[in-house]
C-alpha positions as CSV (number, residue, x, y, z in Angstrom):
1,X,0.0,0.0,0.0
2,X,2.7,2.3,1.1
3,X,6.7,2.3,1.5
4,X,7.8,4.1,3.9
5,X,11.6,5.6,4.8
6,X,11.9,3.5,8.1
7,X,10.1,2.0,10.5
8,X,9.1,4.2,12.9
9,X,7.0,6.1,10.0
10,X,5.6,2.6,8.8
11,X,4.9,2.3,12.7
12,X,3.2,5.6,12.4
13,X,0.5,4.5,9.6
14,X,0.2,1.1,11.2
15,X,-0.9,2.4,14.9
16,X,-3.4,4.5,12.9
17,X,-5.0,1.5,10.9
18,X,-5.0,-0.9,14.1
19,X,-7.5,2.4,15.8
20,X,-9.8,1.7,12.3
21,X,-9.6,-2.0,13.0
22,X,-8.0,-2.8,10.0
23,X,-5.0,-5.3,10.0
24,X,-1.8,-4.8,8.9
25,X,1.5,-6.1,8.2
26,X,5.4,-4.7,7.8
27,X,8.1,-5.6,5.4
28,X,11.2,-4.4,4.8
29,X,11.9,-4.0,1.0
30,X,14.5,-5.5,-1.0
31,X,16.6,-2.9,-0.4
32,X,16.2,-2.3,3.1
33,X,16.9,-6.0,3.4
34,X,20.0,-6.0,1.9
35,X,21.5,-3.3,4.2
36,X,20.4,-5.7,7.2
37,X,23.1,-5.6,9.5
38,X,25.0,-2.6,7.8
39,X,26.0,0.0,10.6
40,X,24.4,3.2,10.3
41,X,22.0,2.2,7.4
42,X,19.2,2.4,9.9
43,X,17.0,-0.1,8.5
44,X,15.9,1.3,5.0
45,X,12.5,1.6,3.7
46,X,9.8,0.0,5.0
47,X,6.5,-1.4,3.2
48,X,3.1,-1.5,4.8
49,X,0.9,-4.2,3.5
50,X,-3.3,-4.2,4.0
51,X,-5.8,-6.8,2.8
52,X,-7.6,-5.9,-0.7
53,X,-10.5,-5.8,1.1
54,X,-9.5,-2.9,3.3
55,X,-7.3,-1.0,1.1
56,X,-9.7,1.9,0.5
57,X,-10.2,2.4,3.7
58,X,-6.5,2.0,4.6
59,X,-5.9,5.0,1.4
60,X,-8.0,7.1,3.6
61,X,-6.4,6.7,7.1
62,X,-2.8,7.3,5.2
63,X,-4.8,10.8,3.4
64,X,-5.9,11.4,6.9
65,X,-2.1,11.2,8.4
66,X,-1.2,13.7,5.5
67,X,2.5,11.6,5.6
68,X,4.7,13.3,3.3
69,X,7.4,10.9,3.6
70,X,4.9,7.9,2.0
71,X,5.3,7.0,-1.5
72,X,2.2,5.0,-2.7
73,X,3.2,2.2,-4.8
């Protein structure tokens, strides 16, 4: 649904849809992933994952947050 910088901002979004009762899962992305481990690389991007069925509802509650930092993929 969204990728986020790190995962306190992933964290953010996440809180946010738990409070609308819809579920939700992190993943760190392929690149974030591959700096696993690196000092300093703070973790990397961060993707929040929602159900099809809820993912309007999630688009709304990330509108809602008016998060900058997201970039929808």
């Amino acid at each position: 649904m969204a990728v986020f910088p790190n995962q306190m901002a992933a964290e953010l979004l996440r809180s946010a849809l738990s409070v609308e009762g819809i579920e939700s899962y992190s993943q760190l992305t392929d690149m974030a992933a591959g700096s696993f481990g690196v000092p300093g690389s703070g973790g990397g991007p961060v993707a929040v994952w929602v159900s099809r069925n809820d993912f309007d509802r999630a688009r709304e509650v990330l509108a809602r947050l008016d998060a900058p930092s997201a970039e929808s993929s």
